[in-house]
C-alpha positions in Angstrom: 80.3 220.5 48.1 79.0 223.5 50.4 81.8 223.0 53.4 80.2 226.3 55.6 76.8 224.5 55.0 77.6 220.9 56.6 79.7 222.7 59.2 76.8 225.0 60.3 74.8 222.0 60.5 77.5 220.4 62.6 77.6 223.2 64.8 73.9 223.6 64.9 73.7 220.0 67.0 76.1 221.3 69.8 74.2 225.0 69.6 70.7 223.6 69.2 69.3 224.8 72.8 71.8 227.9 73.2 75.4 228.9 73.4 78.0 226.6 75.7 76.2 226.8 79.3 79.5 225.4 80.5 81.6 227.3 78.8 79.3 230.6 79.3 79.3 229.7 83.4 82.8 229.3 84.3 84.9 231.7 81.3 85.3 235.4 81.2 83.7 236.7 77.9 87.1 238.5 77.3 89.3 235.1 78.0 91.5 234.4 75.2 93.1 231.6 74.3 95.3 229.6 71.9 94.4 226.1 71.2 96.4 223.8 69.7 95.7 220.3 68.3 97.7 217.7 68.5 98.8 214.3 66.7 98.4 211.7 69.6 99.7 209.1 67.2 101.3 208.9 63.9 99.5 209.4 60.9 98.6 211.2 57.4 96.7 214.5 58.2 93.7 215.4 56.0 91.2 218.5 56.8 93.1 221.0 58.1 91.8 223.6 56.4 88.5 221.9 56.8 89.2 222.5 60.6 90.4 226.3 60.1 86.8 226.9 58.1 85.3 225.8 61.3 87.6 227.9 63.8 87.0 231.3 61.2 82.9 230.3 61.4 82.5 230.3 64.9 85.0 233.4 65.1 86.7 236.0 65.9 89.7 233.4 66.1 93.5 233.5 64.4 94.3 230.0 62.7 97.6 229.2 61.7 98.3 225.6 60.0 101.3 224.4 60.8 101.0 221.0 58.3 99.0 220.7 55.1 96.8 218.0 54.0 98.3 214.6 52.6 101.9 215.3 55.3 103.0 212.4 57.3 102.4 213.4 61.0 104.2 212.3 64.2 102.5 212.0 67.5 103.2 215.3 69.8 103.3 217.3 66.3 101.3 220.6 66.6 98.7 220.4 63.4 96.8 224.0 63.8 96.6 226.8 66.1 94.4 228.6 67.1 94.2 232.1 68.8 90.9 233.8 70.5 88.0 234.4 72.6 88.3 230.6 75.0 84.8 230.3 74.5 84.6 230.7 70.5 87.2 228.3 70.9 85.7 225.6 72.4 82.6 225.6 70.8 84.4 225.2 67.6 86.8 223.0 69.1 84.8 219.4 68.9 82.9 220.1 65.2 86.7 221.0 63.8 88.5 217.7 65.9 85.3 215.4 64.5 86.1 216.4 60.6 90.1 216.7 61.3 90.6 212.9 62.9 87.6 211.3 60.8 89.4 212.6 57.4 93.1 211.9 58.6 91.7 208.8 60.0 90.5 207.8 55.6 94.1 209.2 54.9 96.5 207.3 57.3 94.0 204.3 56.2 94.4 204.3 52.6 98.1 205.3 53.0 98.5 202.2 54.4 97.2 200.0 51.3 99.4 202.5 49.2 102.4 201.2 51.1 101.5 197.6 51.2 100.8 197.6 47.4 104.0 199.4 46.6 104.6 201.8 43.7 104.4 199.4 41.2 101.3 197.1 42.1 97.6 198.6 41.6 95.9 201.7 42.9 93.8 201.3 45.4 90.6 203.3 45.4 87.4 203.9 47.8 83.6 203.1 47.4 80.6 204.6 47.6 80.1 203.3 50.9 80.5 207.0 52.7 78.9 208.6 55.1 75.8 210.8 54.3 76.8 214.3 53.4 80.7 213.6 53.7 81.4 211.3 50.2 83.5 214.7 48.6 85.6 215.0 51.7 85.9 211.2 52.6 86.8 210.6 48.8 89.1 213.8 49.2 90.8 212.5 52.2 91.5 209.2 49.9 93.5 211.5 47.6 95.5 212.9 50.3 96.5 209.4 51.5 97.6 208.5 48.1 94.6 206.6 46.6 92.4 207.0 43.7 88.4 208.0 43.4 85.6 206.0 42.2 83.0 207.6 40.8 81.3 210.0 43.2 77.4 209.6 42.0 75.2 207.2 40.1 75.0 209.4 37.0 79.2 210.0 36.6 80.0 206.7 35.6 78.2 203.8 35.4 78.8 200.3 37.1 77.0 197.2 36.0 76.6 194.8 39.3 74.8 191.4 39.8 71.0 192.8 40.4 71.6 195.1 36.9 72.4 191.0 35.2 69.9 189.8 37.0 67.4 192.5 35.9 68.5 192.7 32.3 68.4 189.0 31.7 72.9 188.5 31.8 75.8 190.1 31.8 76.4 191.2 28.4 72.7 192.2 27.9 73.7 194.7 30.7 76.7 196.0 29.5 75.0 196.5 26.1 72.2 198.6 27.5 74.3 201.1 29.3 76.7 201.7 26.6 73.8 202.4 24.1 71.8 204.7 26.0 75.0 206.2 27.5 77.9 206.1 25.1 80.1 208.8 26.3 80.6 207.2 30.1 83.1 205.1 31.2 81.0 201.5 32.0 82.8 199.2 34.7 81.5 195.4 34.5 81.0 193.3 37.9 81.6 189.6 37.0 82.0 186.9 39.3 83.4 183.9 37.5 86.1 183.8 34.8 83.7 182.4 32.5 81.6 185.8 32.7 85.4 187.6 32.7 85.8 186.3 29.3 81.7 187.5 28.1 82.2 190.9 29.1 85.6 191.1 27.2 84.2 189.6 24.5 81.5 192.5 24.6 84.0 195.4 24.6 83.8 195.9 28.2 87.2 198.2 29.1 87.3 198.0 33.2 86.5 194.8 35.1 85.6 194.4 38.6 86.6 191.1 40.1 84.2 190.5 43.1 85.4 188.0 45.6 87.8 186.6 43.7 91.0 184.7 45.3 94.3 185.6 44.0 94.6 182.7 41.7 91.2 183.7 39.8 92.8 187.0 39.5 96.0 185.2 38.4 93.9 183.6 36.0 91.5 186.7 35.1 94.7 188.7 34.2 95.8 185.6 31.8 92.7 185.4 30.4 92.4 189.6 30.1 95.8 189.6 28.4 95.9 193.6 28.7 92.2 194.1 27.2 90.7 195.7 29.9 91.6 197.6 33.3 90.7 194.8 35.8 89.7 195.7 39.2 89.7 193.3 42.6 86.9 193.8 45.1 85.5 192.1 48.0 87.3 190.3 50.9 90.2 192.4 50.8 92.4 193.2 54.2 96.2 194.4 54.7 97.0 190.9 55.4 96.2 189.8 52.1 97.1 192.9 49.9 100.6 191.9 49.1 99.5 188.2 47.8 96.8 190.8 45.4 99.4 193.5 44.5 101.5 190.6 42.9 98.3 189.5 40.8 98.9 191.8 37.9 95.6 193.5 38.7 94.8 197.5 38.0 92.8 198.4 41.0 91.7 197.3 44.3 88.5 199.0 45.5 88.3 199.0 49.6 84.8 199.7 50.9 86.6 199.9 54.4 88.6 203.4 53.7 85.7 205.1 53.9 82.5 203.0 55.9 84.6 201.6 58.8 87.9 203.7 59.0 89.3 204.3 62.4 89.7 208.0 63.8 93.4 209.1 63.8 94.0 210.4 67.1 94.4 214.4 67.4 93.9 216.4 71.0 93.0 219.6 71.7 95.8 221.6 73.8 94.7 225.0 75.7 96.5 227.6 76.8 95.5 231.2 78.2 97.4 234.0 76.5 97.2 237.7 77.6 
């Protein structure tokens, strides 16, 4: 994806009517500044050089990183500095904490379901339920925390859901289609029954996804898979209840809530004049 585009267009919405009246009124054009931000809280960083793109944008302005993407983070921990002109500084300074604590917030999110699964129980992996404009970097930011990608578009891979049944007349009519008009992509099959499970396998279908299924259905759906296809578990799924999944046998769990509902890790801006 074009990063400098979407952060120009970021920076556009604070600069729409002008520079930083605020800043412009009460700061010396020559005031410089370092600018340091902060881990408020514990966490698993993601965008820091995402943040430095924006810093080098808005420029002149010295950025040193003082973690790198995917590192475990302590509250009080300096991330990135930042030395230069105070008010380059902060007019970059809310576009680069927006991308930094959104993305760290997806990492210390899905690092969490990588813990709770443990290293022998399924991957988990995100959705496309992203934001508009940020899917590469919110799916990026899954990576850093330890988890796996979906596709990232409709035309990489394709994934056969209820309305594509209902529109080609069942579930195996479905999975047909798209593997004959498409046979070099990977074809995922949503079932939700065990008795559509065992249509699909019996098909050729080679990844599964389990929608709303309770752990004993995927108990039962790995039984019945005995090893024929990559099953996936979707739908309903929190931190309270990913151990009872992990110990299912299953492949994947796909969690919508990584990327559409993920809460903001905590990072603060610290400034400081320097001469």
């Amino acid at each position: 994806m074009n990063v400098d585009a979407l952060i120009e267009t970021a920076l556009a919405e604070d600069l729409a009517d002008g520079p930083d009246v605020t800043s412009t009124a009460t700061i010396p054009v020559d005031h410089r500044s370092q600018l340091d931000l902060v881990a408020r809280t514990d966490g698993v960083v993601a965008g820091l050089e995402v943040a430095e793109r924006v810093f080098e944008i808005v420029g002149p302005i010295e950025v040193t990183l003082h973690a790198a993407d995917g590192d475990r983070v302590r509250r009080g921990e300096v991330l990135l500095s930042a030395v230069g002109p105070t008010r380059a500084l902060l007019t970059a300074e809310r576009t680069a904490l927006n991308l930094l604590t959104h993305l760290s917030g997806v990492a210390t999110a899905t690092a969490a379901w990588v813990e709770v699964l443990g290293p022998d129980g399924p991957r988990v992996r995100d959705t496309r339920k992203t934001l508009p404009g940020l899917r590469a970097l919110q799916k990026y930011a899954v990576r850093c925390g330890g988890g796996v990608n979906h596709r990232m578009s409709l035309s990489d891979a394709a994934l056969v859901k209820d309305n594509h049944v209902v529109a080609a007349g069942g579930v195996t009519q479905a999975f047909n289609a798209v593997r004959s008009m498409y046979p070099g992509l990977p074809v995922e099959v949503e079932v939700d029954s065990l008795e559509q499970l065992a249509e699909v396998l019996e098909a050729g279908a080679d990844l599964v996804l389990l929608d709303n299924f309770t752990p004993d259905q995927m108990r039962e759906a790995v039984a019945i898979n005995a090893g024929r296809a990559l099953l996936e578990a979707s739908g309903g799924l929190t931190l309270e209840n990913a151990a009872d999944v992990a110990d299912t046998g299953v492949d994947y769990v796909a969690v919508g809530a990584l990327t559409h509902s993920v809460k903001a890790l905590d990072i603060g801006a610290d400034l400081q004049e320097v001469t």
